[in-house]
C-alpha positions as CSV (number, residue, x, y, z in Angstrom):
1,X,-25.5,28.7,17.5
2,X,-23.9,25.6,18.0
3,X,-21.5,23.6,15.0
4,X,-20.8,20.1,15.7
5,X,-17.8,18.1,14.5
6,X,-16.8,15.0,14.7
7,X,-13.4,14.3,13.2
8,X,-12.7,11.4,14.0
9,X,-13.9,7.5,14.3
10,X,-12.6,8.0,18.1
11,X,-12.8,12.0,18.7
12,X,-16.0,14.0,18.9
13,X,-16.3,17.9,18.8
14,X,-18.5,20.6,19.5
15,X,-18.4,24.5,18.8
16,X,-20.2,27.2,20.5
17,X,-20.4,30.7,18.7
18,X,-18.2,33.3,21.6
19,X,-18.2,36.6,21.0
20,X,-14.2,36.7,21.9
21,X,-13.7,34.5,18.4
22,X,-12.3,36.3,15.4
23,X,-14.6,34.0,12.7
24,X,-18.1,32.5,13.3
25,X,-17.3,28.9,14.6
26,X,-15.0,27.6,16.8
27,X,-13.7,24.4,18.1
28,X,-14.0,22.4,21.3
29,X,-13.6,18.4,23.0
30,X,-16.7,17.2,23.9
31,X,-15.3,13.5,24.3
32,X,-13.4,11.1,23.2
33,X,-13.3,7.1,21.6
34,X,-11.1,4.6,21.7
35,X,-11.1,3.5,18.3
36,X,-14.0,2.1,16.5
37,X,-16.6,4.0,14.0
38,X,-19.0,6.4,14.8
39,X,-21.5,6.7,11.8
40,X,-24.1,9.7,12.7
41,X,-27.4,10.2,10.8
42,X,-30.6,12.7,11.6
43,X,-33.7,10.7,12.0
44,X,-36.8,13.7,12.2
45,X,-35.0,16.5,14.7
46,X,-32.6,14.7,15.9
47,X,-29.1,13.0,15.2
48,X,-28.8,9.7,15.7
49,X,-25.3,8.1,16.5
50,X,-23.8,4.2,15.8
51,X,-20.9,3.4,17.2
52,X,-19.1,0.0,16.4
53,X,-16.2,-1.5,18.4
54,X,-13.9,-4.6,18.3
55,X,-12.4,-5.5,21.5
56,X,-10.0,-7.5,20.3
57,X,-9.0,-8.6,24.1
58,X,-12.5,-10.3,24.9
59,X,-13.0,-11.1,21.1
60,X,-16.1,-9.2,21.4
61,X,-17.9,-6.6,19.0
62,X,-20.2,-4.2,20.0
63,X,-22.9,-1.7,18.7
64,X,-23.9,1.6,20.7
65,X,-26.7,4.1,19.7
66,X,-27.7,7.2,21.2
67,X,-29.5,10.5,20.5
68,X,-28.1,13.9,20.6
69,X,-24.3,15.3,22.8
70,X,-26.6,14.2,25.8
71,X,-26.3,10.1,24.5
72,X,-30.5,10.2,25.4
73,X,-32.2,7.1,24.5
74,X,-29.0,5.5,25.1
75,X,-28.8,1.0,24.0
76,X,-26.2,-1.7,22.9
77,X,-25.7,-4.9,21.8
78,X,-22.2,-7.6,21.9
79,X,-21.5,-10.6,19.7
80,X,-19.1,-13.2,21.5
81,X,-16.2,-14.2,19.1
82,X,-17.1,-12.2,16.3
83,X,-14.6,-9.4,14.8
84,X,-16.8,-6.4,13.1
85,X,-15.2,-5.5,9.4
86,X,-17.4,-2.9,7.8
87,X,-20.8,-1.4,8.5
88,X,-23.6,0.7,7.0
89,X,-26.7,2.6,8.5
90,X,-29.3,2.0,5.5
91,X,-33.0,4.2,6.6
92,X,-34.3,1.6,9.1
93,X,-31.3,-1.4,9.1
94,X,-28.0,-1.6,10.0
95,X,-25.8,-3.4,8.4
96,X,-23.1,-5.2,9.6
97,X,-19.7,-6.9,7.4
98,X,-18.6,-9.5,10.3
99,X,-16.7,-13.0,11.0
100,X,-16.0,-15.6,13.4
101,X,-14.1,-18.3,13.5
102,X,-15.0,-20.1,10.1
103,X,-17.0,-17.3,8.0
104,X,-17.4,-13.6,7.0
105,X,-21.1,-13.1,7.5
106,X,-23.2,-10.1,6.7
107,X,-25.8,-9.5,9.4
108,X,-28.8,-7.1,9.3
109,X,-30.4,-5.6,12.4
110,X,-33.5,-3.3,13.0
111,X,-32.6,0.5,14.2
112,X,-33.3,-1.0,17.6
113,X,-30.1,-3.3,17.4
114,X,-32.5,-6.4,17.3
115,X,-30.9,-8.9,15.0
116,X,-33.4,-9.5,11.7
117,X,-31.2,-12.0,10.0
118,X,-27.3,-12.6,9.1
119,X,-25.9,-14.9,5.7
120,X,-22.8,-16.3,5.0
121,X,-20.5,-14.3,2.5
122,X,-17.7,-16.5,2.3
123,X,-15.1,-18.7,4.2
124,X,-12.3,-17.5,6.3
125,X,-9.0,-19.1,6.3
126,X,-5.7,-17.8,7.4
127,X,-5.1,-16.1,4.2
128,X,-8.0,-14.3,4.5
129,X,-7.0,-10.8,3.7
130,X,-10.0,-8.8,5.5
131,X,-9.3,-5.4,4.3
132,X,-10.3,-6.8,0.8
133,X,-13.8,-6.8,1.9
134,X,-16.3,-3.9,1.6
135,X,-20.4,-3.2,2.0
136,X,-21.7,-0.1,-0.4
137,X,-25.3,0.8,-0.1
138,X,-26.6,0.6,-3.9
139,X,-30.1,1.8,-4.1
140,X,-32.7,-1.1,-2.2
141,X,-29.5,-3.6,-2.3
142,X,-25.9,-4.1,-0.5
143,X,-23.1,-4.5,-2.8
144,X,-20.6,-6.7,-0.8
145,X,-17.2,-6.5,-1.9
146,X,-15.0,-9.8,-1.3
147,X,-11.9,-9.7,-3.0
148,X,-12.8,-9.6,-6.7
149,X,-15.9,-11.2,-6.0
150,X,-19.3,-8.9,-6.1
151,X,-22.4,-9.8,-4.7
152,X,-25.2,-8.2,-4.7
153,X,-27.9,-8.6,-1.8
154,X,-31.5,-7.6,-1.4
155,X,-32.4,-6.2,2.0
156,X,-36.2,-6.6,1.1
157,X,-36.0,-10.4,0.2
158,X,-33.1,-11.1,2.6
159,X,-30.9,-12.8,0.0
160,X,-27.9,-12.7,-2.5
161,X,-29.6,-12.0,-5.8
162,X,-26.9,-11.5,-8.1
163,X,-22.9,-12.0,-8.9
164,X,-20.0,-10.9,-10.6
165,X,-16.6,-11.9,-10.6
166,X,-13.7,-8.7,-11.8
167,X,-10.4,-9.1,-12.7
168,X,-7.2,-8.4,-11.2
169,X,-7.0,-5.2,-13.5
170,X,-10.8,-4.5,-12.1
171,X,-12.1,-2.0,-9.9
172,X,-15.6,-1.5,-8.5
173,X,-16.9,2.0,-7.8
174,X,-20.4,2.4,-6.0
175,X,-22.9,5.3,-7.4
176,X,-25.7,5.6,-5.1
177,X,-28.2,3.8,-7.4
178,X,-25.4,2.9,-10.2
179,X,-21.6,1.4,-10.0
180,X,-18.9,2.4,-12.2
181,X,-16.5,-0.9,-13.3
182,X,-12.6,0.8,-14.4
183,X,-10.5,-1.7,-15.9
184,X,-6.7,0.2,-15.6
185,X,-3.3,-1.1,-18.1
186,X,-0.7,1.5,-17.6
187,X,-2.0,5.1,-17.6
188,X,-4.7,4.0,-19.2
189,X,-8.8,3.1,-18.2
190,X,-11.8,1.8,-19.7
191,X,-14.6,2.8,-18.0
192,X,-18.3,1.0,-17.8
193,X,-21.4,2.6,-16.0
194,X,-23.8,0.1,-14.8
195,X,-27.3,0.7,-13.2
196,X,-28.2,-1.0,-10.0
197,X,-30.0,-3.9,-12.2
198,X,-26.3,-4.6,-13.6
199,X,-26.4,-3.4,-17.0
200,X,-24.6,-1.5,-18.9
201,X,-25.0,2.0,-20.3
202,X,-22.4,3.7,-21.1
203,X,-18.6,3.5,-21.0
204,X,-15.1,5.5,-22.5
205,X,-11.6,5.4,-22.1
206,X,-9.6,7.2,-19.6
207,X,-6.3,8.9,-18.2
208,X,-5.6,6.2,-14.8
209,X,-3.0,6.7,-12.6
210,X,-2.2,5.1,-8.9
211,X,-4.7,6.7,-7.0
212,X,-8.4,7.0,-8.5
213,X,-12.0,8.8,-6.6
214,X,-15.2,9.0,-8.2
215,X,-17.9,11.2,-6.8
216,X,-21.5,11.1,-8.9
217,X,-23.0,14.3,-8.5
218,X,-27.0,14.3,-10.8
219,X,-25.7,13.0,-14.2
220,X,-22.3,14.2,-13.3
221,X,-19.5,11.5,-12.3
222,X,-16.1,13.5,-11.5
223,X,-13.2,11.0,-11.9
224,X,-9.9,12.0,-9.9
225,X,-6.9,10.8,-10.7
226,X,-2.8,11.3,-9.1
227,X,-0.1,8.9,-9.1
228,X,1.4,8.1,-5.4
229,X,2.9,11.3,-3.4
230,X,1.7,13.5,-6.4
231,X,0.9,17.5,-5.6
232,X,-0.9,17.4,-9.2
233,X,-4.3,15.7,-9.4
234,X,-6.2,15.0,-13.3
235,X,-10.0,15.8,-12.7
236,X,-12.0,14.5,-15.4
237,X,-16.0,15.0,-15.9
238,X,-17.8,12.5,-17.6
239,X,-21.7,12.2,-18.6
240,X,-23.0,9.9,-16.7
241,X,-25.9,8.6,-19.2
242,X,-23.4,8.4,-22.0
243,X,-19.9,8.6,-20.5
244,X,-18.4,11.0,-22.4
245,X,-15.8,13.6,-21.1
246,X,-17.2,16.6,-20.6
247,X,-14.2,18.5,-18.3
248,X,-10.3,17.6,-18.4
249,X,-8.4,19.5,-16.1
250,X,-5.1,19.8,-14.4
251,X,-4.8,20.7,-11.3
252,X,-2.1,21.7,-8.9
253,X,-3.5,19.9,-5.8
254,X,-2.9,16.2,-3.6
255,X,-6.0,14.6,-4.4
256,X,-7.8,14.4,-0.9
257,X,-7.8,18.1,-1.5
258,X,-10.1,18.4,-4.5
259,X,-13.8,17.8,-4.3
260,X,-17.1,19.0,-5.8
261,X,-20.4,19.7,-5.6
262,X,-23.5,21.0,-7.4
263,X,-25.9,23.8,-6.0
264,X,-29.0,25.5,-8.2
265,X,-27.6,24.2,-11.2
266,X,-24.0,25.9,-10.8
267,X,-21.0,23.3,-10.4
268,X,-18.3,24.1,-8.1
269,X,-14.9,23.1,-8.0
270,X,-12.6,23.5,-4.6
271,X,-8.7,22.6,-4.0
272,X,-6.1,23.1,-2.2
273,X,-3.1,24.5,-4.1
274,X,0.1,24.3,-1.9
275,X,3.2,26.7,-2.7
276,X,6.8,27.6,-0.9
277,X,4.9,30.9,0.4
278,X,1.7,30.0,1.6
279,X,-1.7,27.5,1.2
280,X,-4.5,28.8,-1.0
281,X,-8.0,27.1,-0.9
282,X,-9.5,27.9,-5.1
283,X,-12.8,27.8,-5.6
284,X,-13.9,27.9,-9.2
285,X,-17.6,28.2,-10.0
286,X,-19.0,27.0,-12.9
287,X,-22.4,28.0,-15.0
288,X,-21.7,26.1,-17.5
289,X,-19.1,23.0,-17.1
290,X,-17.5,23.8,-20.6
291,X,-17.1,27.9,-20.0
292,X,-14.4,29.7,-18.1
293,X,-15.0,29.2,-14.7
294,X,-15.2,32.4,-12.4
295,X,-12.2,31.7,-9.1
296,X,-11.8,32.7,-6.0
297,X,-8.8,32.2,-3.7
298,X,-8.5,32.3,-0.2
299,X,-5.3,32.2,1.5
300,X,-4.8,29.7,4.6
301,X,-3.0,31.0,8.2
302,X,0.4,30.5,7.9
303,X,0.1,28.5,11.2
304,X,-1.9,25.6,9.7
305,X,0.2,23.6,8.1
306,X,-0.2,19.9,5.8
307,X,-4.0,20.1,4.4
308,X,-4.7,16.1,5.0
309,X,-8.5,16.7,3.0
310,X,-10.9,19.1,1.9
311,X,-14.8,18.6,1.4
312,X,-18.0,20.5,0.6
313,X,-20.7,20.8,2.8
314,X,-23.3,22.6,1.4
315,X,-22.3,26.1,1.0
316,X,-19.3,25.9,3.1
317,X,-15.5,24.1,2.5
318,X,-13.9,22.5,5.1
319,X,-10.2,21.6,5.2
320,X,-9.0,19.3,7.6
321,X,-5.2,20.2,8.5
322,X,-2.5,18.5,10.6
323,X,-2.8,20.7,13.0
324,X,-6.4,21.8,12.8
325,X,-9.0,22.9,10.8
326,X,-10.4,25.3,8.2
327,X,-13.4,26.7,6.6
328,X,-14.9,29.2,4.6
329,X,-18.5,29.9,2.8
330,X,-18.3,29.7,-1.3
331,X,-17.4,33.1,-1.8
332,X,-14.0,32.5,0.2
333,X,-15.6,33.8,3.3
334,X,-13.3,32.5,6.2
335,X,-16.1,31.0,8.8
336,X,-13.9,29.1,10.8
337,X,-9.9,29.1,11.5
338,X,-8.4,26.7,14.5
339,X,-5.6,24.8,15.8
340,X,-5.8,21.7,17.6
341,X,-4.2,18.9,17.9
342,X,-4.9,16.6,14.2
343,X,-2.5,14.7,13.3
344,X,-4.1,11.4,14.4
345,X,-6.8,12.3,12.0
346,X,-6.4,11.1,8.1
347,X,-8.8,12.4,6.2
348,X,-12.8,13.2,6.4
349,X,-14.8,10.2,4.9
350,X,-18.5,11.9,4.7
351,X,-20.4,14.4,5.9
352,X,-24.2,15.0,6.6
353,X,-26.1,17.9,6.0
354,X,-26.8,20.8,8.0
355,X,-30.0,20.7,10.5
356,X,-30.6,22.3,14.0
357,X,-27.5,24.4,13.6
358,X,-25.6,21.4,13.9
359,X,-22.3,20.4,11.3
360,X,-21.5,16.7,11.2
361,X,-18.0,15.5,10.1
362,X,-17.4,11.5,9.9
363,X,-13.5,11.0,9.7
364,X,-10.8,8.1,9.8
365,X,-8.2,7.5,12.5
366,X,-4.8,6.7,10.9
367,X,-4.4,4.4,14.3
């Protein structure tokens, strides 16, 4: 059996089941990146992988794809002058958040790489702040984020379609097929649900502090919440079709640590709660999201220090560490337990599910 990770925008991993291992999966190099972003997806038996690269040197970008560790079916494309911002892999188009010289520019190509069309976003000037803008797949459409300007594009009629302009107190938070709008004064938030046809249904007001996630999970939406270099994270579960609360909890945990996820109808709830003594990954399973959850705890290796993020993938949690990585089954199972060398590695962005007997992890390079 084979579990693949990649970690990284820049590192990819392997692991090979040997019998000489204490747990069931291991970890080892395959190769390396040199910055970029590697998005992988499965198409049919396979996984597909898109890599995108500045080269800031020849002022090129570049797209790669391949199939499989073996890079089969290996192609790529480069844009002269261009400078690649943010990018999506949308069933059969890629989507590309770009600029030259004079605009930012969203461009659309086939799974082929051949280029179907590119618009102009906006203008670029010198005080262009690029890390202000942001694509978000949202059902048939792309939600481009410039600024505090939204637009909204349709991939099927190749065109903006719709706008909206938020304030500086304004957030935009992407749902799959919905967006959440949180408008934050002090400790406070008013949220508003919107469907992907931009109206609203349903909204409430909020705990906010510094740092804010929201993961929709069937008509769940789990709002996290932790003001800057906090170990205490406020989780709070609100109904998606009417936005009311339906969980507040405390709990003792950094907030790249806690995540959730829904299987047969039973919601579980995983951090990492760090003491003096030791690390212990909590799982708290809940039948109903209102009763007494049922917990199990699972105590890290003293050797793995610094949980950097923790995510579910399927049945199994994975913590990445600073110096490695760590995982266990629902139950608190240990599957997997290794040190190597993570610190250049932030967090773990999104996952894909298990096929073939392969594991894929998409990460973030803090360089």
């Amino acid at each position: 059996m084979k579990l693949l990770l990649i970690l990284g925008i820049s590192i990819l991993y392997y692991q090979i089941a040997h019998s000489e291992y204490i747990y069931k999966y291991s970890v080892d190099t395959v190769y390396r990146y040199n910055g970029g972003k590697l998005i992988t997806i499965f198409d049919k038996d396979l996984f597909v992988n898109y890599y995108f690269q500045n080269d800031f040197g020849s002022a090129t970008f570049s797209i790669s794809k391949w199939y499989g560790l073996e890079k089969k079916g290996a192609k790529g494309i480069s844009r002269n002058n261009y400078n690649g911002i943010d990018y999506l892999v949308c069933e059969s188009r890629v989507v590309v958040l770009l600029n030259d010289d004079e605009f930012i520019k969203l461009a659309i190509f086939d799974n082929n790489l051949n280029l179907l069309y590119e618009i102009v976003v906006d203008g670029l000037t010198k005080k262009t702040n690029l890390d202000n803008y942001r694509i978000f797949k949202l059902a048939d459409r792309v939600l481009i984020k410039s600024n505090q300007k939204i637009l909204f594009h349709s991939l099927d009629l190749k065109k903006n379609i719709d706008s909206l302009e938020l304030t500086s107190d304004e957030n935009i938070f992407p749902m799959d097929s919905s967006y959440l709008i949180l408008k934050t004064s002090n400790s406070t938030g008013l949220i508003t649900m919107y469907d992907y046809k931009n109206k609203a249904f349903g909204r409430n007001n909020l705990i906010i502090y510094d740092t804010v996630s929201v993961k929709k999970i069937n008509d769940l939406v789990f709002i996290s919440t932790s003001s800057t270099n906090s170990i205490q994270t406020l989780l709070q579960v609100i109904n998606y079709k009417t936005g009311q609360i339906e969980l507040l909890k405390w709990l003792d945990s950094e907030i790249n640590n806690v995540d959730f996820t829904v299987i047969d109808n039973t919601f579980y709830l995983t951090y990492v709660k760090q003491t003096f003594s030791a690390n212990k990954l909590i799982v708290e399973k809940f039948t109903n999201i209102r009763h007494i959850p049922d917990i199990a705890t699972t105590l890290f290796p003293s050797a793995l220090i610094e949980p950097q993020n923790t995510k579910f993938i399927q049945n199994k949690i994975i913590t990445l560490l600073k110096n490695g990585i760590f995982g266990t089954y629902l139950d608190g199972t240990i599957i997997l337990s290794e040190q190597f060398h993570a610190s250049e590695l932030e967090q773990i962005n999104s996952f894909n599910s298990d096929r073939l007997n392969y594991l894929i992890l998409n990460g973030t390079n803090r360089n």
